[in-house]
N, C-alpha and C positions, 0 to 999 in steps of 0.2 A: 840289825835289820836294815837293809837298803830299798831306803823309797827314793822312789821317781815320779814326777810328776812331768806325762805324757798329756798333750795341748794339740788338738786334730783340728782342720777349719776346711769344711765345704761352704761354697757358696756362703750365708749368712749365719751357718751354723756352726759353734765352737764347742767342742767338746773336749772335757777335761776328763783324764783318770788319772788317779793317785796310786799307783803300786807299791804293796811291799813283797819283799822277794820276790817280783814276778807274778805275785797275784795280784789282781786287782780289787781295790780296798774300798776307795771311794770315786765315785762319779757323777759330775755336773755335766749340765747341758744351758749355751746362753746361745738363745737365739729372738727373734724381735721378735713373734708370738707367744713368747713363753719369757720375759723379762723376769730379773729378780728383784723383786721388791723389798724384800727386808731391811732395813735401813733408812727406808725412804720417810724425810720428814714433810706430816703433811698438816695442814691446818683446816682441822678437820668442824662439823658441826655436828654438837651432841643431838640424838634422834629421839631415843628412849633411855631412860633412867630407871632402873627396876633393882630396888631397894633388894626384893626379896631373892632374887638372885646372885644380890651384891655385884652387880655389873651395867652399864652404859651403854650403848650401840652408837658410833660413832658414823657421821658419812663422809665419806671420803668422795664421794663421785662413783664409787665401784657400783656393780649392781646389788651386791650385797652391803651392809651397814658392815663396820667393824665390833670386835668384840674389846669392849675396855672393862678388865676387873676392877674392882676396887681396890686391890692388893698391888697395883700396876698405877696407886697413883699416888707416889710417894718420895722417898727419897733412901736406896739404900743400894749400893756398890754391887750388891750382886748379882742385882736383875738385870745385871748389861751382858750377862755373855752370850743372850740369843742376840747379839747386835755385834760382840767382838770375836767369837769364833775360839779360839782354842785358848784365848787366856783367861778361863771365865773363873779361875779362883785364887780371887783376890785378896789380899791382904790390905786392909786398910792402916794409912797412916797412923803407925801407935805415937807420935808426936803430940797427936792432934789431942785433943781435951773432948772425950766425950760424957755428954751426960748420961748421968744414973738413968739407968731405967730395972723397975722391978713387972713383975707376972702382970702386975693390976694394969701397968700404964701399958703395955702392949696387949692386954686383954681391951679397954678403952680402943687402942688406935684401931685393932680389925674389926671394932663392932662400927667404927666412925663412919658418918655416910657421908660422902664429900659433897661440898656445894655447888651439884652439875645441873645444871636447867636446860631443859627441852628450846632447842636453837640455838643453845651457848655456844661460841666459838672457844676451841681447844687445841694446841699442838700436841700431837701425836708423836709418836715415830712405830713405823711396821717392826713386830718381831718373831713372827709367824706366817708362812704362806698361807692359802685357803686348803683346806684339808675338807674333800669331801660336798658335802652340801654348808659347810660352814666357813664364815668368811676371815677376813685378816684377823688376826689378834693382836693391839695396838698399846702403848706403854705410851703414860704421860712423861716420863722420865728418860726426856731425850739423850743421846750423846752422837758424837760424832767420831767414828775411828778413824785413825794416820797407821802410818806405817811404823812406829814406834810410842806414840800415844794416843790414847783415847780421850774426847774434850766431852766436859758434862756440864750443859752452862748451869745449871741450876741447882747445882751439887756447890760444897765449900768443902772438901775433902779431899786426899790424896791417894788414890791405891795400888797398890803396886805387885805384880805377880807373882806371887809366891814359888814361881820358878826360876826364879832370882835369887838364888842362895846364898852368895858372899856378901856377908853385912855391911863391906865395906864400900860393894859397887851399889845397896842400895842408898847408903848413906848419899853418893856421889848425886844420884841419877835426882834423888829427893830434892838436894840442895839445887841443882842445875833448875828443876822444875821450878821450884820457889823461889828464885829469883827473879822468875818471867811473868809466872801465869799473873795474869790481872784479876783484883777483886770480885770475889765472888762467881768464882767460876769452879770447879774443880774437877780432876784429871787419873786418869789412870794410868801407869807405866805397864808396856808391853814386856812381856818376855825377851823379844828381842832386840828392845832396848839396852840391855846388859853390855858392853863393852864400849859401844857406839862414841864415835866423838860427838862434845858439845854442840857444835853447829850443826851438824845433822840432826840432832832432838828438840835444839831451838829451832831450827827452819819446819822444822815439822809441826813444832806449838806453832809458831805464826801463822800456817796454811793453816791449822784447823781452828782458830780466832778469826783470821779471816772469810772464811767460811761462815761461821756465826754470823760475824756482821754484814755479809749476802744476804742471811734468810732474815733480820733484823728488820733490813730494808725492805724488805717485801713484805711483811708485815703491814707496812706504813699506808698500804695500799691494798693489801690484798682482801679478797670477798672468799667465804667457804662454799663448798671446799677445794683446796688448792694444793698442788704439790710447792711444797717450798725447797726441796732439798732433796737430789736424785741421786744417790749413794751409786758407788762403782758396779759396775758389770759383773757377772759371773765369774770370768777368767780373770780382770783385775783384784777382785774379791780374793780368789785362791792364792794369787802370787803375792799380794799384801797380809794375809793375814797367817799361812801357811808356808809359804819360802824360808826356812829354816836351817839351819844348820845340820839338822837331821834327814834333809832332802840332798841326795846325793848328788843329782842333776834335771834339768830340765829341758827337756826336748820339743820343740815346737815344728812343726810343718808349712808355717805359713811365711812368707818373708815378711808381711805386715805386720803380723802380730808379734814374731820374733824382736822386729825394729822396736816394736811397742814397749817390748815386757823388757827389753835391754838396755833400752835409755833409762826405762823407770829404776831397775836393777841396779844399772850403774848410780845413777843420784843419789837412792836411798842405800842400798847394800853393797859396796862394791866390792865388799871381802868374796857376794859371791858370785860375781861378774864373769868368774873360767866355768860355775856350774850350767851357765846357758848353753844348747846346743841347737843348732837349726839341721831338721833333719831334710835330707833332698834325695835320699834312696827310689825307686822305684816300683816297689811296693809297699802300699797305703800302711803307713807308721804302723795303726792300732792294727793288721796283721803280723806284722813283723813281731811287735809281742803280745802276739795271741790274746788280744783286748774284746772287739769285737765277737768272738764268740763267749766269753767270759759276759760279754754284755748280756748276750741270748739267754744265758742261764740263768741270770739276775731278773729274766720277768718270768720264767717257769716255776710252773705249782710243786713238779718235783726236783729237787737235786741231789745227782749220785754223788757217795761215798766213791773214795778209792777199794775201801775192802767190800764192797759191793752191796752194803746199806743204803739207808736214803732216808730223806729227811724232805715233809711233804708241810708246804708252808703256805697259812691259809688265810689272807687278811678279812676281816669282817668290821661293822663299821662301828662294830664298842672297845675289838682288841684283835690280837693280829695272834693268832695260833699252829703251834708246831709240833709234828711230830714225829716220834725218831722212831726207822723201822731197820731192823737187822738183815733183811732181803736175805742174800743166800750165803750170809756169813757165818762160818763155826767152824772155827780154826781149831777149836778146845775142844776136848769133851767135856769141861766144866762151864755149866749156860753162865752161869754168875761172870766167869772170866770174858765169855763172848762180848753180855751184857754192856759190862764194864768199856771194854773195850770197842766198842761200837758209841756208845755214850760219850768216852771222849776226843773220837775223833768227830762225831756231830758238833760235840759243841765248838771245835774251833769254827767249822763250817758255818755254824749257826751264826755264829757270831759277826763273821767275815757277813753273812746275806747280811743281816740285819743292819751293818757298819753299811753296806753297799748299796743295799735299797733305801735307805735312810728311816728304818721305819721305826714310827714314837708310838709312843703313850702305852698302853698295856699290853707287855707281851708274856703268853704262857706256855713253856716248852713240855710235851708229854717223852719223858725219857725213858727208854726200857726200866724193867721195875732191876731194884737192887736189892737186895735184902743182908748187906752186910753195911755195919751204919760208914765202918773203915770208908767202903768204898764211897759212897753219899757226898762224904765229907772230901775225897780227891776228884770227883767230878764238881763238886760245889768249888772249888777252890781253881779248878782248869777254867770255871767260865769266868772267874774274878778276874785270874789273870789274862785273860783273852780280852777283854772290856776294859783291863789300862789304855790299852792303844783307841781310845774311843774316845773321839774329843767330844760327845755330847754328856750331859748326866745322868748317871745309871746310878739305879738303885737293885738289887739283887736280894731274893730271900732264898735263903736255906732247901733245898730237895726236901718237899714233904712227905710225908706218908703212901703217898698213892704215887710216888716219882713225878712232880710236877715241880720247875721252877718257875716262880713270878717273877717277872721283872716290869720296871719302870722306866722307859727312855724319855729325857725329849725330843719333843716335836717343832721343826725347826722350818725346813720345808717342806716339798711336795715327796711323798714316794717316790723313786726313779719308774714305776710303774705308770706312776701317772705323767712322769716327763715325758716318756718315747713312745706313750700308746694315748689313746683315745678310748672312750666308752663303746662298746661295740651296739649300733645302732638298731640289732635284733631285737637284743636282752635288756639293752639299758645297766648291764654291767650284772646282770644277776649268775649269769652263766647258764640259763636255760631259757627255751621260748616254750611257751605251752600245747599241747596238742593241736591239730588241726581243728579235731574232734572238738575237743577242751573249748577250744575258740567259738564255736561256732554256735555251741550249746549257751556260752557266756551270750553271743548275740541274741540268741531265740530268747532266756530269758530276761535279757533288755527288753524285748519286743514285747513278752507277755506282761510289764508294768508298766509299759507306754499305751498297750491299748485298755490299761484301766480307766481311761476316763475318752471324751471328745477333744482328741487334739490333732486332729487331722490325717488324711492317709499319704501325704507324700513326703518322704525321708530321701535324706541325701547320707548315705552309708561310707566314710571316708576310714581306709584300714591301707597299712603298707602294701607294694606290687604285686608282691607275690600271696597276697592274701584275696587281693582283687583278682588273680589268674586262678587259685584254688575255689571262689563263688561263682565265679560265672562259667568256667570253662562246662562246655558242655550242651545237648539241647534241653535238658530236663536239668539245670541247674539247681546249686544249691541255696543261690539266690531266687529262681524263680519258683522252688518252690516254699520258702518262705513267703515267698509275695503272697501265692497261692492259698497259705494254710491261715495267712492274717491279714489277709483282703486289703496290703497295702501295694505301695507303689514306691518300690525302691532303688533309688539310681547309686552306683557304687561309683568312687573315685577313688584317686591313690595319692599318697603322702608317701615320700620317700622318707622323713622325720619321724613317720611312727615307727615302734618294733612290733612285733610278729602278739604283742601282748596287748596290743591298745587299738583301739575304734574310736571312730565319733559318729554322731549321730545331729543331723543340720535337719528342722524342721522346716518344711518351704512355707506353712501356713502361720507358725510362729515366727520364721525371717529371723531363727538365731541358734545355736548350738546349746541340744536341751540335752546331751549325754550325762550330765551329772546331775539335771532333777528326777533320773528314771535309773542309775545306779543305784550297787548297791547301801 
């Protein structure tokens, strides 16, 4: 498979895609409104403690509190790979002496409620963006990633990527570590670690110890909540963590960013120093290989098949739902063959969206039905293999009974949905406004539980523009004859912030907005 990873820069905005063969697989976007924070260590102040949730609410200064699990506040190697990106399974140091543990002592540890108090200050590190109405999700269990290792001040352990195969380079890479790290500290070896000379793996320990002891210092002074420790860029992020050996080349647009990722390339990698390229053509890079429309198709509801299927994918806010339709394909005269065959060219597709929109947490695909178990079992086995190339963690069940696969992603950052768009200021993201009709019947009866009691006749009626053009317009309005039918005195304004689905209602005699003591 040949990836390339294509690097576009307008004005402040840098935009990464990842291809393999020419499709496009994965895509960031780093611009100064939409920063990436994952990584970022902050020293944060605990808000709320709520036992029976088993989780914390942390404030960082965001407008939202963070989310700290209980489970997230401990000490174990393999909650660091929402923080190091593709080497997230880890082998730990079998040298090391670890203690016995049976059922009872880790039944103990997840009932244990840790000793967090309301204003306690805590170091954090982000490992989740805000999804939704919900905010950061935040790990006591900090580290620090390098370009060849990962530093865990709080950890005493050594782990090392199990894609590291030759016993003898981990031998090598173990001993090199263990000569350096200082007490009490412990470290993870990257994958691409593997061949590297010593002083590039030591220079890279001492950048990230030195870094420690930057946020150390700040410490000594610092009030919460505070950023201590502002982890690399989006585009720095990809080329540190994803620049591989299985990246064929890299092609950048910009002569800044080129100079940037070259120097850095050179210092740390320089075996791959011929795979940089700065592109100067004359037409915009991401047309050249047909990137930006590949973008297009990545925020639509539906996308075609080649053999003229489609597959209609539908996010909602408890699981993100797909479904695969055979449009005007029937190549056979046996359905079972069509079936089949529509099924697994979705799922390489499906797979490919899901890798490119980045989207976690529950996802369930509705696949034409099958009824031979043979086949079940060669479309279960096509989405396994499609999901090796997936650096986040999947879990996968079996084709059920009614043709439905579950799966389990994680959740890392933002959908690319929510990177390149905005909530549409109509709907509020629902994908519908309500009748005009609907609307207006909503108003009249606000109006018949306000004049349940003496609370005066002058209202100030605040609804979006075009909702103030559909009331008044007219001599016989629809505004005056509500005035008319409920012997008030209604003045309309307009909020460009509301959508076509919201009103308020400003009392002049009460001098304050009484629309939710006269809701429903």
């Amino acid at each position: 498979m040949k990836k390339v990873i294509l690097i576009n820069s307008i004005a402040e905005e840098v935009r990464i895609a990842i291809t393999e063969d020419g499709k496009l697989a994965e895509f960031f976007i780093d611009t100064p409104d939409k920063e990436r924070n994952v990584g970022d260590i902050y020293l944060g102040k605990v808000g709320k403690v709520i036992p029976g949730i088993r989780a914390a609410f942390i404030d960082l200064g965001f407008q939202q509190d963070a989310f700290l699990h209980f489970s997230d506040i401990g000490s174990s190697l393999e909650e660091y790979s929402s923080i190091i990106g593709d080497d997230s399974d880890i082998e730990e140091d079998d040298e090391e002496e670890e203690p016995q543990t049976n059922n009872n002592t880790s039944k103990d540890s997840y009932n244990r409620i840790p000793n967090l108090e309301r204003g306690q200050d805590i170091i954090v590190q982000i490992t989740k963006e805000p999804v939704g109405k919900k905010g950061f999700r935040v790990t006591s269990k900090v580290s620090i990633p390098g370009r060849y290792l990962v530093l865990i001040p709080f950890e005493k352990k050594i782990g090392l990527s199990r894609k590291i195969y030759n016993p003898k380079e981990k031998r090598r890479l173990r001993s090199i570590v263990k000569s350096t790290l200082p007490k009490g500290f412990g470290i993870i070896i990257r994958t691409v670690a593997a061949g590297q000379e010593d002083n590039l793996i030591l220079d890279d320990l001492n950048t990230l110890i030195n870094t420690w002891n930057e946020i150390q210092s700040k410490l000594k002074t610092a009030k919460s909540p505070l950023l201590l420790h502002k982890d690399v860029s989006t585009t720095s992020s990809v080329i540190r963590d994803l620049f591989k050996e299985d990246i064929s080349k890299v092609i950048v647009d910009s002569k800044k960013h080129y100079r940037d990722i070259k120097s850095y390339v050179d210092d740390t990698s320089p075996e791959f120093s011929n795979k940089m390229e700065f592109y100067s053509g004359d037409q915009p890079l991401f047309d050249v290989y047909n990137i930006e429309k590949q973008i297009e198709e990545s925020i639509e509801r539906k996308v075609w098949l080649k053999n003229g299927g489609y597959i209609i994918i539908e996010p909602t806010e408890a699981m993100t739902v797909v479904d695969v339709n055979s449009g005007k394909y029937a190549r056979h005269r046996d359905q079972e063959i069509n079936s089949l065959n529509t099924n697994l060219e979705s799922a390489k597709e499906i797979v490919r969206q899901i890798r490119l929109r980045d989207i976690g947490g529950i996802i369930v695909i509705d696949f034409i039905d099958l009824y031979d178990e043979k086949n079940r079992r060669r479309l279960y086995e096509e989405i396994k293999k499609e999901f090796k190339y997936d650096r986040a963690k999947v879990t996968i069940l079996p084709v059920s009974d009614f043709g439905l696969v579950e799966i389990t992603r994680q959740r890392i950052r933002q959908n690319i949905i929510h990177s390149v768009s905005d909530i549409c200021p109509m709907c509020k993201g629902s994908g519908h406004s309500q009748s005009k009709t609907t609307f207006l019947n909503k108003v009249e009866r606000w109006i018949t539980r306000y004049k349940g009691g003496n609370n005066g006749f002058n209202l100030v009626l605040i609804v979006n523009p075009f909702l103030k053009s559909y009331l008044t317009s007219g001599f016989y309005s629809k505004l005056r004859e509500l005035q008319l039918k409920y012997f008030l005195r209604i003045k309309v304004e307009e909020d460009d912030n509301l959508s076509l689905n919201e009103f308020r209602f400003f009392s002049k005699k009460l001098n304050k907005d009484v629309t939710e003591e006269f809701d429903n």
